[in-house]
Each structure stands twice: as C-alpha cells, then as structure tokens.
N, C-alpha and C positions, 0 to 999 in steps of 0.2 A: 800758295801753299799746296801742295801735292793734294790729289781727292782721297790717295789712300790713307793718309792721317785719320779724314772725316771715315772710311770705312772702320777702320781700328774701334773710332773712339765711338762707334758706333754699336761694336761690339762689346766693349767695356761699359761704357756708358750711355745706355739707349735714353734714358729720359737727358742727361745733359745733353747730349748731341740733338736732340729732336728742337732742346730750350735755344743752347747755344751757336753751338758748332756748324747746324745746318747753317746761318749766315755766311759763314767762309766760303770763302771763292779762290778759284786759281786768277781770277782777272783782278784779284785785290793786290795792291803793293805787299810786299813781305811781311809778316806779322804785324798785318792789318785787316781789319773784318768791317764790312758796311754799316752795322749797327753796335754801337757796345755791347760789352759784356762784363759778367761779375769776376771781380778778381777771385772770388772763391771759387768760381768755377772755372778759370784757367789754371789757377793751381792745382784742384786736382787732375787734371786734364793732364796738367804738366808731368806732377807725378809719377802719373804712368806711365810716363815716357811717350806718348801720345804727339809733343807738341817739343820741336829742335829747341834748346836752350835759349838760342841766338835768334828765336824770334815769341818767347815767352815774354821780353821786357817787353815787346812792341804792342803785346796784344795786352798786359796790363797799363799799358801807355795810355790806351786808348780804351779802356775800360768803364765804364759809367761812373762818375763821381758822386753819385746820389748814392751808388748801390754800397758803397762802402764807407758811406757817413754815417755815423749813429746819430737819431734824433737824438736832442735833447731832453732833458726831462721834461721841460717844459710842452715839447710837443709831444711827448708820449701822455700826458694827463688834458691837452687842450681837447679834445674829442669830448671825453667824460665831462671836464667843467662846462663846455659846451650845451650838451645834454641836460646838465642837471641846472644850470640856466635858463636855459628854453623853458624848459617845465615849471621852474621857480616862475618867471615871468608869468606863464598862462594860469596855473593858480593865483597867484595874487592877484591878477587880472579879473579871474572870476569870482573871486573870494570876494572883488571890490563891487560885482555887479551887486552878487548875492545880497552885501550886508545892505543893501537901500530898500530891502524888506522889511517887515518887523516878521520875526519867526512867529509867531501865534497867526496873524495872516494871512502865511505862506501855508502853513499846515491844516490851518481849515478851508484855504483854498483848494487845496491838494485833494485832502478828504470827499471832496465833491466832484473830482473827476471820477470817471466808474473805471475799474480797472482795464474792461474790455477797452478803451479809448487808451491808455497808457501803454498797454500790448500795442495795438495797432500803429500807434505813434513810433515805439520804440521798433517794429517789424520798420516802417518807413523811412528811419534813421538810418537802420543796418543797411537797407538797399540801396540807400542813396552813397553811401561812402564804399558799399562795394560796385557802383555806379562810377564812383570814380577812381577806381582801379581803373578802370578802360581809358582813363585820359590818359595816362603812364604807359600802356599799353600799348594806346596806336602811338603816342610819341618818340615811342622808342622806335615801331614800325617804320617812322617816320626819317628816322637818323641812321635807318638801317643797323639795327641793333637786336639784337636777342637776348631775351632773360628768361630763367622759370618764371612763373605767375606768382611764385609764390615771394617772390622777392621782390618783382615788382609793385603786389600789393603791401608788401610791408614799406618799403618806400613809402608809397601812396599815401598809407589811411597815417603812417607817423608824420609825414609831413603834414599832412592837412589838417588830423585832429590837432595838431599845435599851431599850425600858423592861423585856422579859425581864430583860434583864443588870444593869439598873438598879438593881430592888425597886420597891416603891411607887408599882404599874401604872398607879395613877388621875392620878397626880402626876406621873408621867415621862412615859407616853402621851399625859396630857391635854395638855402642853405642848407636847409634842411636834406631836400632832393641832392646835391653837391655831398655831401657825406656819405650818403648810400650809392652813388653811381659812379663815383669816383674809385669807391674800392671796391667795387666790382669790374674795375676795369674801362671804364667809358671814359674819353677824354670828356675837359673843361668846354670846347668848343659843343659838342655834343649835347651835354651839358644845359648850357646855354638856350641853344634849340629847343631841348624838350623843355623846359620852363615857358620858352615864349608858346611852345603848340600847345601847351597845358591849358596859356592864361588866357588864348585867344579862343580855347576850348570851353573857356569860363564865357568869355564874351559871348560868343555862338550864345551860347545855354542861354543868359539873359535875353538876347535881341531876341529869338523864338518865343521865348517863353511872355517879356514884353508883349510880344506885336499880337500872341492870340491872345492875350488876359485883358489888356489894356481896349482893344477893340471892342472885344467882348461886353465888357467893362466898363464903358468909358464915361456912363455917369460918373460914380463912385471914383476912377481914377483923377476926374475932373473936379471932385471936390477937395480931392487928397491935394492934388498939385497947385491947385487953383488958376487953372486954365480950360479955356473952353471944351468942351466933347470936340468940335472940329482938329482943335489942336491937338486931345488927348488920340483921335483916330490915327494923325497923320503921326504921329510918336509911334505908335505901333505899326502903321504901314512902312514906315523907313528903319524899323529894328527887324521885318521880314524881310523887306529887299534888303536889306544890307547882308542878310544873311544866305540871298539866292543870288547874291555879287560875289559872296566869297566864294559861291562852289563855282560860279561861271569861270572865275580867275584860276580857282585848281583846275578845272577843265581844259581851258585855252590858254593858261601864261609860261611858257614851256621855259622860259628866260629868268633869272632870280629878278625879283621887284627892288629896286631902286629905292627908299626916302632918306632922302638927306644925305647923310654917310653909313647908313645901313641898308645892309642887301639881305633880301628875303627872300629865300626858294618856298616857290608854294606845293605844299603838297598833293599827292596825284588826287585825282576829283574822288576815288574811292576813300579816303583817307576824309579828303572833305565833307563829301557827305555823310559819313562816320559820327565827326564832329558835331555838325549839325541835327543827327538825329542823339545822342546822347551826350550833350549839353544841356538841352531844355527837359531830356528825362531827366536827368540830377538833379535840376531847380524843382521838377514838378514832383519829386518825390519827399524832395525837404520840405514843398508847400504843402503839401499832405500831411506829413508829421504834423507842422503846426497847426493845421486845417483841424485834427483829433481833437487834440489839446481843446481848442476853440471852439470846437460845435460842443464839446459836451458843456458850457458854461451857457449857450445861446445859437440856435441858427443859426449859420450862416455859411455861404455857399462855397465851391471849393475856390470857383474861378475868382471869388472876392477875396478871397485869402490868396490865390496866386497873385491876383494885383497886387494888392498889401505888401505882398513878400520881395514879388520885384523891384519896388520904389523903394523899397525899407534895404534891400541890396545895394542897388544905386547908389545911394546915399550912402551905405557903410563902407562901400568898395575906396566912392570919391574923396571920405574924410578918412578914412584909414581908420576908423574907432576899432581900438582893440576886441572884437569878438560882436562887435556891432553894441555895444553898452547904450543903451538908452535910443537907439535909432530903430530896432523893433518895435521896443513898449509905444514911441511917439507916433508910429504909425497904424500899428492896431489899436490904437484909442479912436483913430479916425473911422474903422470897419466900427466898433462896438463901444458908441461912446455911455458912457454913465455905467459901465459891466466891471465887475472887479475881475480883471484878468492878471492879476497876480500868479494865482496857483498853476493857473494856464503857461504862461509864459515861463514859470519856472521850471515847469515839466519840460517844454519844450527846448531849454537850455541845460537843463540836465540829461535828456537824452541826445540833444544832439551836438551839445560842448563839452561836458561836465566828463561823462560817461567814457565818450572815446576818447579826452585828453589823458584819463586815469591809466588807459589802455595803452594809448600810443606814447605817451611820455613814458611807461615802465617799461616799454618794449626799447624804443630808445636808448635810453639810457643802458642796459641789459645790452645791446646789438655795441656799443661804444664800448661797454665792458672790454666784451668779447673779442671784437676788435685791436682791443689794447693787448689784451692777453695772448692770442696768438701771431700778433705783430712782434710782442715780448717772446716766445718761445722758438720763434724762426730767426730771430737773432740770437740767442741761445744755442739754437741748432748751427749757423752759421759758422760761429765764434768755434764752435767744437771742429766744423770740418776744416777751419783753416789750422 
C-alpha cells in the first residue's frame, strides 16, 4: 500500500491512524495489514477516500472477528452476576462464622475491649491490606507492566478483601485479579504470572515470619504442634533458608526453572528481596491487629501471637476453610486457654474480614457496573459510526 495513503489518513484521522493505520506496510500483500483491524474503522478510512476500493474488501477480510461480534447478553451481565456472587458467597460465609455466637456474649465481650485497642487493631488492618498493594505492585514490575497505583490497589484490596472470606485464595483472587487486569489491557499469560508472584509473595511472608516467631517461640509452638522444641527450631530454621534460597536463585538463575511441565522465570534478586522483606511485614501487621484484640482480654506477648497466627495460617491456607472458620478460634485457645476470647476474635474478624469485604465487595460490584455500562456505550458509539 502506497505510505502516502498512511500520510492522508493521518491528516484526517490522527487518532485512527496512530490505533490503526500505523500497522500498514508497503512490504504487506495488497489490502493486507500485519495485525487486524476494526471494520468500523476501515470503513471510515474508506470513506474518505483514504483506502483504493479494490483493496477495502482485503482489509475487511482480514479484519478482527472479535471486533465486530456483539456479545451476548448473557456476557454482557456475567461480569455483574459474577460480582454479586462473590459477595453473596463471602457474606453468607461470614454470616455463618458469626451465628456460632450467642449475641448477648459477643456484646459484653466487645464492651470489654477499651476502644484505644479497637483503634490500634483497625490502624493494623488498614496497613496490612495497604501492605498488600505492594504484592500487585512488584508483580506487575515483574511482568514488565505498568499501572497508576491507584488501580492497582483497587485490584488488590477487592481481590483479597473477598477471596479472605472466600477460601481458596488462588481461585477467588485469581478470578477476581483476571477481571481487573484483563480490562486494563494485560494479557491472560501475564496474568497468570502475577497470581503465581503474588502467592509465592504469600509464602515468603509466612516462611520469614514462621522461622523468627517459631524459633523464638518454640516452647509454646511445641505445644501447639505437639512436637519437640528441637523439631519446632528446625521448622523455623528451614522457613528462613528457604527463604534466603529464593533470593540466592533470583540472584544466580539467569535460565527459567524447570518443574515438571512448568517453566518458571525467577525474578531479578531486586524484585526478590522486595518479596521477602514485605511478605512477613503483612503477616506481622495482621499478627498485630489480633495481638490488640487479645492483650486487652489477658497478657500476652506479641511474638506468641505471631506464632499462634502462623500455624493458625498454615492450616487455613492447607484446608482452604473459607476465611479460616474455626481454625483461629482452635488455635488461640491454645495461646489463652480457659479466656473467653469471643469479643476478641470477633473484633478481630470484623476489622479485618467483615469491614473490608463491605468495602471491596461494593466497589466491585460498582467497577463491573461500570464496566458494563461503558462497554454498552462504545458499542452504541460504534453502531452510530458505521
């Protein structure tokens, strides 16, 4: 195709030609272009006279079949039923902790925290989920990607305030994360990626957080697990190397890693040790929250409460219990037994499940809306320019 065409339509049409038009080549076959294009927009291209007749059919030939399919109805409302699914799920989820209360219990347990402890908890909530903004952050770093922060955090704290309340973080997250990054432009493969950096950004957090609490610890860890302090030592010594193996391997493994039939590019050692120092900040900010909650009922220390929290992860991670349902309570019975930590623990799941599911579920839902609604007005738009 002649380049003075692309000058023309470049004077006519400076945003189409910038979208379109730039892929045309003179070294492409005749009304043929390297990547498709919208047949709305070689029509009007055509119109102006811009593009020879006798190679207009060539270039709608070969045109994008996605770009001039109308969804269906059905996938114009999947986004929304989605959303308001998700949401349905984590309420009734927590609705189902809640009811194993009696409310007269729960309220004069409540009444006995002092509010200064309720403040400080809910300060420890807030930091920990804008803690984990920074997973989504470097992940995207990661994938060589760029976003405002401000979209990355929304991603972030809607994925995670739901898949919390969910269970099965990789599966609720990931979907969740796939809805926002997708229509922002990020492929599926990408995608993919930042879920895995995320959830190996979770692991970090634990093995760090493990190997000092547990050490520390390891009475108290050693009754909780019921294995020896030698064994409880060597659990935390192999959750810190593991965790100064991963940065050795961003360091030195310049090759993707190999298992099985997946290939895994490690990221650069800056990236890695990123992970590793704010992974175990995350965990140790959520052990804080509960830590509030808990010392105002009884003493008790913070690193005995990081232990408590990591084994009480552990186990919520392994069985997938939706928002951790009964695998906290059975664990801080062990830090403070014969203490009604009722009021406790329900503070500590209302600010840091209850609270931001209310939040990130409305947002949600709201961003799917919205979604709908402008995916619906640019096909409207479309329909007009053809």
């Amino acid at each position: 195709m002649n380049r003075g065409i692309i000058a023309r339509a470049s004077d006519h049409f400076p945003v189409v030609a910038k979208l379109h038009i730039s892929i045309l080549s003179s070294d492409a076959p005749p009304g043929r272009c390297r990547d498709p294009v919208e047949p709305a927009t070689v029509k009007r291209v055509a119109l102006a006279g811009l593009i020879p007749r006798q190679e207009r059919q060539g270039l709608l030939a070969n045109a994008s079949p996605d770009a001039s399919r109308r969804p269906s109805g059905l996938r114009r409302i999947l986004g929304p039923l989605l959303a308001l699914l998700l949401v349905g799920l984590a309420a009734h989820l927590l609705h189902r902790m809640l009811s194993r209360y009696d409310f007269d219990d729960v309220v004069d347990s409540l009444t006995g925290i002092p509010a200064g402890r309720i403040v400080a908890a809910g300060i420890f909530a807030g930091m920990s989920y804008i803690c984990l903004t920074g997973f989504d952050w470097l992940a995207l770093r990661y994938v060589n990607q760029k976003l405002p922060y401000r979209r990355v955090a929304l991603a972030s704290f809607c994925s995670l305030s739901l898949g919390h309340n969910i269970g099965f973080a990789a599966l609720s997250t990931g979907a969740i994360r796939y809805r926002f990054y997708s229509r922002w432009g990020i492929s599926g493969g990408d995608i993919a990626k930042i879920i895995l950096f995320c959830g190996t950004t979770v692991g970090l957090g634990l093995m760090v957080l493990a190997g000092v609490s547990l050490m520390l610890n390891s009475g108290l860890a050693s009754q909780i697990i019921g294995v020896s302090e030698g064994t409880v030592v060597a659990i935390g010594s192999a959750g810190l190397a593991g965790a100064a193996l991963y940065v050795v391997l961003c360091a030195n493994l310049r090759k993707p890693l190999h298992i099985r039939k997946w290939s895994i590019e490690m990221p650069p050692v800056g990236l890695g040790l990123a992970q590793v120092v704010i992974g175990p900040i995350n965990f140790a900010l959520v052990a804080a929250c509960l830590h509030q909650t808990l010392s105002a009922l009884q003493g008790v220390s913070y690193l005995g409460v990081a232990a408590v929290y990591v084994i009480a992860n552990v186990t919520w991670l392994a069985s997938h219990v939706p928002g951790g349902l009964g695998v906290i309570e059975t664990v801080v019975l062990y830090l403070l037994p014969g203490v009604d930590v009722i009021g406790a623990l329900v503070a500590f799941r209302t600010l840091y499940f209850l609270m931001p599911l209310c939040i990130g579920g409305s947002l949600f839902l709201v961003t799917e809306l919205q979604s709908n609604w402008r995916a619906g007005r640019a096909r409207r738009k479309q329909n007009i320019a053809r």
